[in-house]
TIBAZA-270663 format. One record per residue (C-alpha): residue number from 1; residue in three letters; z negated, y, x negated. Coordinates in nm, 2 decimals. Each point is the difference from the previous one (the first is absolute). Last residue first. Example, Ala and Ser with C-alpha at 12.3 -4.5 7.8 and 13.67 -1.06 7.14 Angstrom:
TIBAZA-270663
<kolmi: 2&zagu: SER&Z: -0.71&Y: -0.11&X: -1.37>
<kolmi: 1&zagu: ALA&Z: -0.07&Y: -0.34&X: 0.14>
This chain:
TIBAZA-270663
<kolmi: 277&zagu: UNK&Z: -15.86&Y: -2.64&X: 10.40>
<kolmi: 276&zagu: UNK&Z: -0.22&Y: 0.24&X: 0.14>
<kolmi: 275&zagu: UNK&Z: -0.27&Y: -0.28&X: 0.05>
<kolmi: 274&zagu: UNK&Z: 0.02&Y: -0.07&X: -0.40>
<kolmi: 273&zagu: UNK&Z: -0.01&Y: 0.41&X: -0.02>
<kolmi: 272&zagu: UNK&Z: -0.29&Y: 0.01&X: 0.21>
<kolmi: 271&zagu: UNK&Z: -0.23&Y: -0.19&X: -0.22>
<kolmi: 270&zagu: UNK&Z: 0.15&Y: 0.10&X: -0.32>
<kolmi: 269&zagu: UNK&Z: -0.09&Y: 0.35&X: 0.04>
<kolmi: 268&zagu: UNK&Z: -0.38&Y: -0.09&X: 0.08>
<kolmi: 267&zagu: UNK&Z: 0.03&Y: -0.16&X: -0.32>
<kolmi: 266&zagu: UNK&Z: 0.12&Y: 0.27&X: -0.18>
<kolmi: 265&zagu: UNK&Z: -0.25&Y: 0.25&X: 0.14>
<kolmi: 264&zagu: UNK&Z: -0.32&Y: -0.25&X: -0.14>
<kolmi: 263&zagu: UNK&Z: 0.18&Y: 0.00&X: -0.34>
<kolmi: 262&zagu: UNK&Z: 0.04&Y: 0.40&X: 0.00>
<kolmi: 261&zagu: UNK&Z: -0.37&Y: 0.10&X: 0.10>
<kolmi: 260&zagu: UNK&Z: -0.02&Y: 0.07&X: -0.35>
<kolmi: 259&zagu: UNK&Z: 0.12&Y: 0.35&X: 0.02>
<kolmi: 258&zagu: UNK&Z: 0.15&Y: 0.07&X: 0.37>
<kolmi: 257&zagu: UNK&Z: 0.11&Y: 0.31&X: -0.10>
<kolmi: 256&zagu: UNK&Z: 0.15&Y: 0.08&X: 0.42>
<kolmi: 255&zagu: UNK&Z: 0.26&Y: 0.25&X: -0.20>
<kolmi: 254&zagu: UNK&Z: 0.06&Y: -0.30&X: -0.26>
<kolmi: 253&zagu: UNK&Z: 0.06&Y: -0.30&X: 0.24>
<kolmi: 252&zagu: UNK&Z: 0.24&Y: 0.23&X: 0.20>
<kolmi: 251&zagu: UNK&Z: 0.28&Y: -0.26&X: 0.01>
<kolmi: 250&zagu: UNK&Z: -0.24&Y: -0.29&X: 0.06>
<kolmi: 249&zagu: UNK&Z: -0.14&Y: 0.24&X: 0.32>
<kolmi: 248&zagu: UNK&Z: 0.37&Y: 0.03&X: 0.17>
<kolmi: 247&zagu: UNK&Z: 0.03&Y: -0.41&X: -0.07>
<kolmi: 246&zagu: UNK&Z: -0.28&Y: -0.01&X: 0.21>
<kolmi: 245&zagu: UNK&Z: 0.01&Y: 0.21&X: 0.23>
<kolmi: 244&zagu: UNK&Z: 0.38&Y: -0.14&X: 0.09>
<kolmi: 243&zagu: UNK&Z: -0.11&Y: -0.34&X: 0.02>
<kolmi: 242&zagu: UNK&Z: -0.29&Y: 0.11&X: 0.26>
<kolmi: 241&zagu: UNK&Z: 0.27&Y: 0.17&X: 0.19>
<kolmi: 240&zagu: UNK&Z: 0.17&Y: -0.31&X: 0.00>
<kolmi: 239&zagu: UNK&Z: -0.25&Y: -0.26&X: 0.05>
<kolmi: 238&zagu: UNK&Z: -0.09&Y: 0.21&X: 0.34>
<kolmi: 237&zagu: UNK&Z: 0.38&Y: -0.07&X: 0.15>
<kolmi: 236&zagu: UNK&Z: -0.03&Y: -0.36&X: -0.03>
<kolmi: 235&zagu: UNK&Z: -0.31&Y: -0.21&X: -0.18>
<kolmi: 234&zagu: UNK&Z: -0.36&Y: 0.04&X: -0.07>
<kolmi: 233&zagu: UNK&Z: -0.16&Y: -0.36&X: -0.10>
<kolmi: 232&zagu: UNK&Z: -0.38&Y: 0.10&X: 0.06>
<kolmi: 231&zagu: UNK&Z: -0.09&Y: -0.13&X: -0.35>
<kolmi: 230&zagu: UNK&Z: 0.30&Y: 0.09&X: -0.24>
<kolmi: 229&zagu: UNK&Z: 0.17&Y: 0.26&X: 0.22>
<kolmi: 228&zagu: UNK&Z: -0.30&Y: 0.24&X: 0.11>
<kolmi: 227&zagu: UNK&Z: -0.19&Y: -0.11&X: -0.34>
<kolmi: 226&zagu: UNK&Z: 0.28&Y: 0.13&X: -0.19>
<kolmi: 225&zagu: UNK&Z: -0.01&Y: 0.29&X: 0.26>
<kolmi: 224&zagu: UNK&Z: -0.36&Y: 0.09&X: -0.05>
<kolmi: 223&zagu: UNK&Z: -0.04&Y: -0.05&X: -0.36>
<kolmi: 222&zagu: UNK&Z: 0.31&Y: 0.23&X: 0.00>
<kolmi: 221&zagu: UNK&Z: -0.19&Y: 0.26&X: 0.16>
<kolmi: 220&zagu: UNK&Z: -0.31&Y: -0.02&X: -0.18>
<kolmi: 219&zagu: UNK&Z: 0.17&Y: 0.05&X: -0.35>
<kolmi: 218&zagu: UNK&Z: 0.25&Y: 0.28&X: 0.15>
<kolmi: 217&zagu: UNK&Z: -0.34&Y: 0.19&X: 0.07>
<kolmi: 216&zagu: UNK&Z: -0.24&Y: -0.08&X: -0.28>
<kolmi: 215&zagu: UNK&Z: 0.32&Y: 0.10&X: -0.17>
<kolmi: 214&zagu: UNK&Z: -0.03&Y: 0.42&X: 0.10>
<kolmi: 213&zagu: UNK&Z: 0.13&Y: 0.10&X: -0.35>
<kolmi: 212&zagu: UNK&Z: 0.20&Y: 0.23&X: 0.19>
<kolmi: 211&zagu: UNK&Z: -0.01&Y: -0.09&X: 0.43>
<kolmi: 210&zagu: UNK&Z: 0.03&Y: 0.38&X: 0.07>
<kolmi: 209&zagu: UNK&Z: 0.33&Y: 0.06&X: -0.14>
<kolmi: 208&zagu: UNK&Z: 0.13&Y: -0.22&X: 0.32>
<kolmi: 207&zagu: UNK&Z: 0.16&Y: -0.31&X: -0.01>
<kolmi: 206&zagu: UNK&Z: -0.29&Y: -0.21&X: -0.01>
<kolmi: 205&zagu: UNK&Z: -0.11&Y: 0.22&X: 0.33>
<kolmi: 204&zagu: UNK&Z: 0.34&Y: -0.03&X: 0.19>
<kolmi: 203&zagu: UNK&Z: -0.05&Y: -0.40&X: -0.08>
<kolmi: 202&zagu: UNK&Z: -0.27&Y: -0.03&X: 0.15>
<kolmi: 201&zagu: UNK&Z: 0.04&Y: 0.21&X: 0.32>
<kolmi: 200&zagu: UNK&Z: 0.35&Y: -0.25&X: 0.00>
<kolmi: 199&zagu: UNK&Z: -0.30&Y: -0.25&X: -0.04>
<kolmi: 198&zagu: UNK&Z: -0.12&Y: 0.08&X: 0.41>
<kolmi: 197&zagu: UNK&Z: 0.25&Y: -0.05&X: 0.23>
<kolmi: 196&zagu: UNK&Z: 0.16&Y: -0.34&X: -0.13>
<kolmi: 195&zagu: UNK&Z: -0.35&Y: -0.11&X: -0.14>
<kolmi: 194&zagu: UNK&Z: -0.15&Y: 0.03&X: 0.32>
<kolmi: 193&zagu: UNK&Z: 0.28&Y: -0.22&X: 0.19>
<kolmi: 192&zagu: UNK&Z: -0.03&Y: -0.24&X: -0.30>
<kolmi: 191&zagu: UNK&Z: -0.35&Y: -0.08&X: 0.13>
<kolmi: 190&zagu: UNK&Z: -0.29&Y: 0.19&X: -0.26>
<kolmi: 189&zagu: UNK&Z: -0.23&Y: -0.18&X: -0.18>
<kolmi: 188&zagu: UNK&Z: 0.09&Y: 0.07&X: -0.37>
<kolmi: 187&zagu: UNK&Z: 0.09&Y: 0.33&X: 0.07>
<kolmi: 186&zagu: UNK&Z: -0.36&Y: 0.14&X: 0.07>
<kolmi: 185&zagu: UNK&Z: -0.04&Y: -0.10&X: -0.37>
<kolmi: 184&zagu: UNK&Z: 0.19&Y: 0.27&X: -0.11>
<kolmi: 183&zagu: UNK&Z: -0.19&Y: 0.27&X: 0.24>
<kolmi: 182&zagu: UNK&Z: -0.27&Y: 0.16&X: -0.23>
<kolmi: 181&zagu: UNK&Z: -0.15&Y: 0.35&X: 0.16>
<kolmi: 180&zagu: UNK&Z: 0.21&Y: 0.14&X: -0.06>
<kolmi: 179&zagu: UNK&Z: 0.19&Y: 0.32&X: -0.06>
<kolmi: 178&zagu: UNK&Z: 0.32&Y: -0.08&X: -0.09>
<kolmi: 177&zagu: UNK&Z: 0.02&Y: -0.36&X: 0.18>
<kolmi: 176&zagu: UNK&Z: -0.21&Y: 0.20&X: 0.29>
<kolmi: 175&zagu: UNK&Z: 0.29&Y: 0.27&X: 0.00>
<kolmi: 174&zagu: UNK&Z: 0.26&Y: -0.28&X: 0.02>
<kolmi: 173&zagu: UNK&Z: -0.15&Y: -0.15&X: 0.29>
<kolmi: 172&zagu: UNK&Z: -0.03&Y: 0.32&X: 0.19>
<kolmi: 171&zagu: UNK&Z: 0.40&Y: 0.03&X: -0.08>
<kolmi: 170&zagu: UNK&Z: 0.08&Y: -0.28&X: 0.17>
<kolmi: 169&zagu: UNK&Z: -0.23&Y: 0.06&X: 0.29>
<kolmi: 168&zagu: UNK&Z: -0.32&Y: -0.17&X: 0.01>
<kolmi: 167&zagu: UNK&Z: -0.06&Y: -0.17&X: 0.38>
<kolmi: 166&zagu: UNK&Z: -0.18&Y: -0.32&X: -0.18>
<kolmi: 165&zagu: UNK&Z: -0.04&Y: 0.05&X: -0.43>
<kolmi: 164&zagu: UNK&Z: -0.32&Y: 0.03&X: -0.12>
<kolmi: 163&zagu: UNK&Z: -0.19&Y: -0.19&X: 0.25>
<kolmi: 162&zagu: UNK&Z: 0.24&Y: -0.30&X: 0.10>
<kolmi: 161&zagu: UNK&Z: 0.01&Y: -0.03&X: -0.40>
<kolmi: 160&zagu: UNK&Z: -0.37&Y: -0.07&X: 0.01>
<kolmi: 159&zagu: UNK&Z: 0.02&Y: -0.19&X: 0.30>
<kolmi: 158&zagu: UNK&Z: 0.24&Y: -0.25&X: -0.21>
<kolmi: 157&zagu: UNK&Z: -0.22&Y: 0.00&X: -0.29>
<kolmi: 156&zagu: UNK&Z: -0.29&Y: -0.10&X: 0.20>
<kolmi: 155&zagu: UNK&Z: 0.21&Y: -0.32&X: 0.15>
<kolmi: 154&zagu: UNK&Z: 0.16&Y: 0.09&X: 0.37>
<kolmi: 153&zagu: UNK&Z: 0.00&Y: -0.25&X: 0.26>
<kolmi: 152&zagu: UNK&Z: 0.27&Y: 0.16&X: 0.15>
<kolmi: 151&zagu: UNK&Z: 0.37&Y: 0.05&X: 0.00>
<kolmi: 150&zagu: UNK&Z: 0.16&Y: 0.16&X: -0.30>
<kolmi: 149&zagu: UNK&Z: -0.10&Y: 0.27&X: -0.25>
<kolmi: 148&zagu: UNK&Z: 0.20&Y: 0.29&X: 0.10>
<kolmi: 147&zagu: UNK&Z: 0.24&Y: -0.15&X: 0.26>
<kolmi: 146&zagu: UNK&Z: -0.33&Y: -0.11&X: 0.19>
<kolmi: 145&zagu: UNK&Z: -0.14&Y: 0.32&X: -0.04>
<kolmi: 144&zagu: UNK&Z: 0.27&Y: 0.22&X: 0.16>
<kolmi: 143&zagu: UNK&Z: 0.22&Y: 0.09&X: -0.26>
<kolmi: 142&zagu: UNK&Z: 0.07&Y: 0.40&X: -0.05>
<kolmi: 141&zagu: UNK&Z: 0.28&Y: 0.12&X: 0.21>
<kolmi: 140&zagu: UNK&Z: 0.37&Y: 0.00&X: -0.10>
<kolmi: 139&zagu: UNK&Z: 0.19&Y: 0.32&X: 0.16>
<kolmi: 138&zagu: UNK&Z: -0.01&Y: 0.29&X: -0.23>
<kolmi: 137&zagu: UNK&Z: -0.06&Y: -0.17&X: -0.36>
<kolmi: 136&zagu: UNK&Z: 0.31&Y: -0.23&X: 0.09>
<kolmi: 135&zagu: UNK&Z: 0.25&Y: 0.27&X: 0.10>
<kolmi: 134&zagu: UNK&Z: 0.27&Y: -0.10&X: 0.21>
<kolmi: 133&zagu: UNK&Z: 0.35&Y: 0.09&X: 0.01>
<kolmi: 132&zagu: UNK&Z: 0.18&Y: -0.17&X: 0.29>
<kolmi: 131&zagu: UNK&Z: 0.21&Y: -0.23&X: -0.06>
<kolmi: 130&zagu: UNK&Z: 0.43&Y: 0.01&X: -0.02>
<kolmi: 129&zagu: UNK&Z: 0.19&Y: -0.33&X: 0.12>
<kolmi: 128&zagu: UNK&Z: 0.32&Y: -0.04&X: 0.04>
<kolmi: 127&zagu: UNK&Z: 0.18&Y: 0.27&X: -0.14>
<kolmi: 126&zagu: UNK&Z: 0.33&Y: -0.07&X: -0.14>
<kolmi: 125&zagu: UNK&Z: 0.22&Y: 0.10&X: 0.33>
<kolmi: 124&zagu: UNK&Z: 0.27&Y: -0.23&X: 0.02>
<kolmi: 123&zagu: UNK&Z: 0.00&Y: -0.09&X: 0.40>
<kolmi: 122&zagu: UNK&Z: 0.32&Y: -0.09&X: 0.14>
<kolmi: 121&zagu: UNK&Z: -0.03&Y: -0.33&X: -0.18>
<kolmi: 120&zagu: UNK&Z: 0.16&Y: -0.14&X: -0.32>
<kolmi: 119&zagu: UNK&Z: -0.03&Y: 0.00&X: -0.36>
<kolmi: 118&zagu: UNK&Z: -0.38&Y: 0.18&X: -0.03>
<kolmi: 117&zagu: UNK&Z: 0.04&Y: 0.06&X: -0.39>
<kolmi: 116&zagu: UNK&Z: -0.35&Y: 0.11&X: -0.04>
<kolmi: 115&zagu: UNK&Z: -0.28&Y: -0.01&X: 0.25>
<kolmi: 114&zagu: UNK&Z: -0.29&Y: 0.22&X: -0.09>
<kolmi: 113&zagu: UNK&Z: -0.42&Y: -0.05&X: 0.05>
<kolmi: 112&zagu: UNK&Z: -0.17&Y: 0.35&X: -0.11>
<kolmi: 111&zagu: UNK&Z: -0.37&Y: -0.05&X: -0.03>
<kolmi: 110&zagu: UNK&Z: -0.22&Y: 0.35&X: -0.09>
<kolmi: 109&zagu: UNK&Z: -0.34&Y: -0.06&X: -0.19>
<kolmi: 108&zagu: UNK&Z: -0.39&Y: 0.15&X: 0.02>
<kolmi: 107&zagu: UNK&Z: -0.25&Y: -0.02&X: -0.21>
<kolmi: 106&zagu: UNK&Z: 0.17&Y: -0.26&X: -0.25>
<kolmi: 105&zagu: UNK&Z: -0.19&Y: -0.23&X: -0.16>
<kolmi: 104&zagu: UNK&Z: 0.28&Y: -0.15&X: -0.23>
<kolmi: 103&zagu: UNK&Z: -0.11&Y: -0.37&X: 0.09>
<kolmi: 102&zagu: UNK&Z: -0.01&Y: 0.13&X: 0.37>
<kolmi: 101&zagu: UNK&Z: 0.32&Y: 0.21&X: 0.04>
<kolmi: 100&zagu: UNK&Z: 0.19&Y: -0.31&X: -0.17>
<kolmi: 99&zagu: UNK&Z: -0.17&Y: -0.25&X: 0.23>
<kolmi: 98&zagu: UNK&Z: 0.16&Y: 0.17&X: 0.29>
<kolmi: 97&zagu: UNK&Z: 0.32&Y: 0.05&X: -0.16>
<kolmi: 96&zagu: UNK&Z: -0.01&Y: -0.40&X: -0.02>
<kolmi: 95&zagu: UNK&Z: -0.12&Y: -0.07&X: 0.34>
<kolmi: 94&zagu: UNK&Z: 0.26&Y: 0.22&X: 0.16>
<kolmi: 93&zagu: UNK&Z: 0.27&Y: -0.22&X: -0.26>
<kolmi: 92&zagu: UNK&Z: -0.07&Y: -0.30&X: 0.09>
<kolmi: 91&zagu: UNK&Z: 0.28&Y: -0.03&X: 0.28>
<kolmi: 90&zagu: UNK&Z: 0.20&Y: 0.18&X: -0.24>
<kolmi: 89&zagu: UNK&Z: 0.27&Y: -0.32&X: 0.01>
<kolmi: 88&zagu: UNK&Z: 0.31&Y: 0.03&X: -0.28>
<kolmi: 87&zagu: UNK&Z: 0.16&Y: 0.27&X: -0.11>
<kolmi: 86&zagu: UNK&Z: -0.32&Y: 0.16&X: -0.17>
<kolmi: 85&zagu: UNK&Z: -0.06&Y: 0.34&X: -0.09>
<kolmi: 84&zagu: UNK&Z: -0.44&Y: 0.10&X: -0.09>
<kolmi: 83&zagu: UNK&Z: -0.05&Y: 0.40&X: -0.05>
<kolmi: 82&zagu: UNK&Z: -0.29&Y: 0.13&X: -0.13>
<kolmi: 81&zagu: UNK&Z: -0.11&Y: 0.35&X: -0.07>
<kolmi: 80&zagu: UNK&Z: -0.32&Y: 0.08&X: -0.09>
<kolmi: 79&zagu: UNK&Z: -0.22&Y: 0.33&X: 0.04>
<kolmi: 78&zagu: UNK&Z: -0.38&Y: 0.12&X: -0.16>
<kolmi: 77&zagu: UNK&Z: 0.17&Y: 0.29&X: -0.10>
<kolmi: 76&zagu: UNK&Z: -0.05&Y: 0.02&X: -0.35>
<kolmi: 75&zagu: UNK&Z: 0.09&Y: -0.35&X: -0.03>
<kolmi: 74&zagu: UNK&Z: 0.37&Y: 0.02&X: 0.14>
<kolmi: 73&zagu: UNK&Z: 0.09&Y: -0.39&X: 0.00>
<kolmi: 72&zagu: UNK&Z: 0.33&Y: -0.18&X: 0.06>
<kolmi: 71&zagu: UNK&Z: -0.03&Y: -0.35&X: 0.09>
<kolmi: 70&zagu: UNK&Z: 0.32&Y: -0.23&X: 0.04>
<kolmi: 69&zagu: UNK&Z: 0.16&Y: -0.31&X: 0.20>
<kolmi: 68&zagu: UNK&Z: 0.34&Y: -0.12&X: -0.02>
<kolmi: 67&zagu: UNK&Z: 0.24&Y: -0.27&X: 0.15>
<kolmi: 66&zagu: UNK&Z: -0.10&Y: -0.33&X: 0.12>
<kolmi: 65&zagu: UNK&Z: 0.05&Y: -0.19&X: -0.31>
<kolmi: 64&zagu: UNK&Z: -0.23&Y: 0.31&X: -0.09>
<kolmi: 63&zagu: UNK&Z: 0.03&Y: 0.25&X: -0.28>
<kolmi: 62&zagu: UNK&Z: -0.35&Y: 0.17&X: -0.01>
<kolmi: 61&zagu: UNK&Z: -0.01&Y: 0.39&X: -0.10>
<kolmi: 60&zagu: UNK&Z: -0.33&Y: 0.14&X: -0.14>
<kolmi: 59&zagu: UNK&Z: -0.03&Y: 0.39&X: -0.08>
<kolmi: 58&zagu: UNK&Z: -0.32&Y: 0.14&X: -0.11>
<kolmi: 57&zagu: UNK&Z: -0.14&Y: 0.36&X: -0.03>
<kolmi: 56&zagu: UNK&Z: -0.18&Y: 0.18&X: -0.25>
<kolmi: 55&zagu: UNK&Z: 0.02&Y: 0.25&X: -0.32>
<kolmi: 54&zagu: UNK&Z: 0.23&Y: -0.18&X: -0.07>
<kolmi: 53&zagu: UNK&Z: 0.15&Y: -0.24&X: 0.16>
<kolmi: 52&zagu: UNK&Z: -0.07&Y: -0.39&X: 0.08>
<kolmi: 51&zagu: UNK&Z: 0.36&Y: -0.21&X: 0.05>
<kolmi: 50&zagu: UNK&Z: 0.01&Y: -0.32&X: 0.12>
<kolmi: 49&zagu: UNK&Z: 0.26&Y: -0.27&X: 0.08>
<kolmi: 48&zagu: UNK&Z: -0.06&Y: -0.31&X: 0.20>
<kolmi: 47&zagu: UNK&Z: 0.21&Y: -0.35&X: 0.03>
<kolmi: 46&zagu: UNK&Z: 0.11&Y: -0.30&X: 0.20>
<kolmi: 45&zagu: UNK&Z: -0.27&Y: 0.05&X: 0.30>
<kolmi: 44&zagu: UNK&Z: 0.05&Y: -0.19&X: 0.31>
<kolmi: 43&zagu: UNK&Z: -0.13&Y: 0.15&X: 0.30>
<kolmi: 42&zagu: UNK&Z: -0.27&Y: -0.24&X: 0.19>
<kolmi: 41&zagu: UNK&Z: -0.26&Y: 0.24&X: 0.10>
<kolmi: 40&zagu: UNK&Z: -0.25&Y: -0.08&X: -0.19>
<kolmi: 39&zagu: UNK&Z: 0.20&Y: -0.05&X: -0.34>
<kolmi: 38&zagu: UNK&Z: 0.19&Y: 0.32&X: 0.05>
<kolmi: 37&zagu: UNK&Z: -0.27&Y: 0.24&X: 0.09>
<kolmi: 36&zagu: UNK&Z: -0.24&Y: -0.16&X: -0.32>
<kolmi: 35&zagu: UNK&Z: 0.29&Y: 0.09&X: -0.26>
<kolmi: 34&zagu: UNK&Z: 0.05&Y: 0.34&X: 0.13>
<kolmi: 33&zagu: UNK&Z: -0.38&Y: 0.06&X: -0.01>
<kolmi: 32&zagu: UNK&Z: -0.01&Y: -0.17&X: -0.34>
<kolmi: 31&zagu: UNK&Z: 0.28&Y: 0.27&X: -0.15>
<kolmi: 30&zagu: UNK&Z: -0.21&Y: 0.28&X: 0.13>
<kolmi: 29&zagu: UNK&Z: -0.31&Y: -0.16&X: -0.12>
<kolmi: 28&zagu: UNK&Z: 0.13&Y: 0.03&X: -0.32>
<kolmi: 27&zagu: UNK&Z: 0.18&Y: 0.33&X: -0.01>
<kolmi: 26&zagu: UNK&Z: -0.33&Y: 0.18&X: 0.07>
<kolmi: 25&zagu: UNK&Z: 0.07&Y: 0.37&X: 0.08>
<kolmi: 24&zagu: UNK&Z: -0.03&Y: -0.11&X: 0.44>
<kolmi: 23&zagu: UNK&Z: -0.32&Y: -0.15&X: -0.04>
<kolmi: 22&zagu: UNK&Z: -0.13&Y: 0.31&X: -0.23>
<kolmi: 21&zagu: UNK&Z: 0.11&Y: 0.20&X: 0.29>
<kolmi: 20&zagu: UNK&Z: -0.22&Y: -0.15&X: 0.24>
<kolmi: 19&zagu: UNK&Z: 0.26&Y: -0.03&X: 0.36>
<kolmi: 18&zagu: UNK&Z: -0.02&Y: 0.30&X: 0.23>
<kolmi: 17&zagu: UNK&Z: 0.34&Y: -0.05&X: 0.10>
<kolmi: 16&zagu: UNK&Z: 0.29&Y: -0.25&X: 0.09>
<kolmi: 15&zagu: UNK&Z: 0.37&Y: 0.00&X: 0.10>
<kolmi: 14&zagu: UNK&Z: 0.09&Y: -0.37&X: 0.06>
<kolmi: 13&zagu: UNK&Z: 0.41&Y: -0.04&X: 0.06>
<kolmi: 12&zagu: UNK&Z: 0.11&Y: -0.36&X: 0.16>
<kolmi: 11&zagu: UNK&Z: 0.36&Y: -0.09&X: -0.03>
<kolmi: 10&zagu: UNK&Z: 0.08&Y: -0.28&X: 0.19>
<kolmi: 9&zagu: UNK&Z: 0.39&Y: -0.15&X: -0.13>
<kolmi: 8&zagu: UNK&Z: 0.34&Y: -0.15&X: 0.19>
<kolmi: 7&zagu: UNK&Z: -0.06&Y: 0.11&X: 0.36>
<kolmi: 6&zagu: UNK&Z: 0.25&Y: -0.21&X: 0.23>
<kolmi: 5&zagu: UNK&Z: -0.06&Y: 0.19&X: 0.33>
<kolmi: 4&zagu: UNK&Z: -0.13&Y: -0.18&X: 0.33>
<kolmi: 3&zagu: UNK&Z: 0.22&Y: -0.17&X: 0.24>
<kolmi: 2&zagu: UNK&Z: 0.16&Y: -0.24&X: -0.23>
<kolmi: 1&zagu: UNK&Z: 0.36&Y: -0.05&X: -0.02>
């Protein structure tokens, strides 16, 4: 008999909030962000099923060898719900729900880790594991300047972006891509570190009614990140929130009215696609 209890499944429950609710209405990148959590982190995929509802709102459910996972989305409350079963190992599973809160840019998330069907053992209780809520905005600091822009000798452009952007809050940084003066091309030369704090500010602003008709905006910034990924060779957690800017700005092509910078846009689009995939 073995000494610790026979636990037949890992059910692992992700309650998370603050997350762009244009993200959360896209049925899309819903069903890519299921696909993506599987593949990295070795859960076998047979199918997924998607539902978008009006007037918002996605569901996504994935059928797994292992056993189920799914993405339920409350736009107009910034909130997703995901849940990930498997009856096998969940020793990748903290990882996963982790990059889950990430690639949905959650503010802040809740982890819930059960055990279901514990066989045998005095102790049954489900709860194994339960983290602490944590709020992103509230805790993460600013990069220092080496996370910003990496270690030195710094080029011009680097300084420049050292300038503009070192100790800038979240929302600072969002003001100044409002307000200006020009940032896009800070981008370019920023460490993945700086573009993990600073594009959310980004992205808040292309989703935003301010950033109508703004396209010298989404122009410069995906000149920035095709060049971020095709020259400098950006990979990993960066590459995905640069992914998800991008395919967010080809779905608002007509609110940016990028006019004849179209050609130039699609190729920056193709760059980081080909990485994507």
């Amino acid at each position: 008999m073995p000494d610790g209890p026979i636990t037949l499944g890992h059910h692992w429950i992700v309650d998370l909030h603050g997350c762009p609710s244009t993200l959360l209405d896209d049925q899309e990148l819903i069903r890519r962000r299921l696909r993506e959590t599987t593949e990295r982190f070795g859960l076998t995929l047979l199918d997924v099923v998607s539902n978008k509802f009006e007037p918002q709102g996605v569901t996504a459910v994935g059928l797994l060898a292992e056993s189920h996972m799914s993405i339920h989305t409350w736009p107009e409350h910034g909130y997703a719900a995901v849940d990930i079963f498997t009856c096998g190992s969940d020793k990748n599973l903290e990882a996963a729900c982790k990059f889950i809160v990430d690639s949905l840019q959650a503010k802040d998330s809740t982890v819930l880790r059960l055990r279901r069907g514990v066989m045998t053992g005095e102790d049954r209780s489900l709860i194994t594991t339960a983290s602490e809520r944590h709020s992103r905005r509230d805790h993460a600091k600013p990069p220092t300047a080496e996370e910003l822009v990496g270690p030195p000798p710094l080029c011009l452009d680097q300084q420049y972006a050292l300038k503009d952007f070192l100790g800038k809050s979240v929302d600072e940084a969002e003001e100044m891509c409002r307000t200006g003066p020009p940032v896009t091309e800070d981008f370019t030369y920023m460490a993945p570190a700086g573009l993990i704090y600073y594009l959310p500010a980004a992205l808040n602003y292309l989703i935003s009614d301010a950033s109508k008709e703004d396209w010298e905006f989404a122009h410069g910034l995906m000149c920035a990140l095709s060049s971020q990924v095709e020259i400098y060779g950006l990979r990993g957690p960066a590459l995905t929130l640069v992914s998800e800017i991008a395919e967010f700005c080809d779905g608002q092509r007509a609110k940016f009215d990028l006019g004849g910078e179209q050609d130039l846009f699609d190729g920056y689009l193709e760059v980081i696609r080909k990485i994507e995939n």
